[in-house]
N, C-alpha and C positions, 0 to 999 in steps of 0.2 A: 616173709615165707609163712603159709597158713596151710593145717591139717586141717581134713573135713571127715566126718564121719555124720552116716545116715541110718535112721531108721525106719523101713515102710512098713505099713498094712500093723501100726498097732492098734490095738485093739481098744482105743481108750480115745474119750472123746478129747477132741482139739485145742476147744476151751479149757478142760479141764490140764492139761498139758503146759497152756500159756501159762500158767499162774504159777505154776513151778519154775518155767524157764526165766520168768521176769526176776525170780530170786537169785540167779547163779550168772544172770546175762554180765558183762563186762567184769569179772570175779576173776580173781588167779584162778589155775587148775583146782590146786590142792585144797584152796579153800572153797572154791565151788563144789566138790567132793565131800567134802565135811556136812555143807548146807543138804546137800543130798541125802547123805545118810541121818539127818536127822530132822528130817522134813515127813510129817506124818502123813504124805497123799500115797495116791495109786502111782504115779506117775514117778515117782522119785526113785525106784527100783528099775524101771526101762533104762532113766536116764543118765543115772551115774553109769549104766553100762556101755551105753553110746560116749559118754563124758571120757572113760578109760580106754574105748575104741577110737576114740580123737586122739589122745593121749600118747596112742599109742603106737599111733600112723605117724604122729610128727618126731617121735623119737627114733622109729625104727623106717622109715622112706624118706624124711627130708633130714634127720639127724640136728635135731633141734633138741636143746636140753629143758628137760621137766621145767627145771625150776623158776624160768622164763614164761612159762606160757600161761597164757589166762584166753577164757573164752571170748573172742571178739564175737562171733555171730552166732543166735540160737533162737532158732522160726520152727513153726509148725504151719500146717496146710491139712488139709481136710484130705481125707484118703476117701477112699469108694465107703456109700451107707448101704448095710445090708437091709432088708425089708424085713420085717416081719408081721405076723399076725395074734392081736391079744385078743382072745374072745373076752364078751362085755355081757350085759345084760339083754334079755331079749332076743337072742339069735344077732345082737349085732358084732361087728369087730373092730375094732381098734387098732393102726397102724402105728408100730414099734420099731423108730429108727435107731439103728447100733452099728453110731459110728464110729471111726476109724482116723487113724493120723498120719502123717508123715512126719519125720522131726529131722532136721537137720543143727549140726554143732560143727563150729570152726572155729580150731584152735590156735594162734598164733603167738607170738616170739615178743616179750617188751624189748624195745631199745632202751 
């Protein structure tokens, strides 16, 4: 039995997402919680809140106890890049992509 919980359209790039998630991937909850809150990126603040929205689907819809669960799956994927425009020297411009994530986290039960 496995909780899921999603987050689309964040505002942070992809990569910079993976590097966080490689630290917490196959981790108990509680402790991948911990790794989170003392993990000095951008990304670490999204994700302990998706980590506690897993959390908290598998306790409260499939009735799975906390103290069992560790994150079996946590991917990211590139979400829609907005465009923008940096002006440059010369009259020229400069194209400024500000991308975006999808993260997905799936929590499930040790035997």
């Amino acid at each position: 039995m496995e909780a899921k919980a999603s987050l689309r359209h964040a505002r942070i790039a992809p990569r910079k997402v993976q590097i966080v998630l490689d630290l917490i991937r196959n981790k108990p909850a509680d402790q991948a919680l911990a790794i989170l809150q003392h993990t000095p990126k951008a990304a670490s603040e999204p994700l302990s809140k998706l980590l506690k929205s897993a959390v908290a689907n598998a306790e409260n819809n499939f009735g799975l106890s906390r103290d069992n669960l560790y994150v079996s799956e946590c991917f990211v994927t590139p979400g829609p890049t907005m465009k923008r425009i940096r002006p440059r020297a010369q009259g020229r411009a400069f194209r400024v992509l500000k991308r975006s994530s999808h993260v997905f986290i799936t929590v499930a039960e040790r035997e």
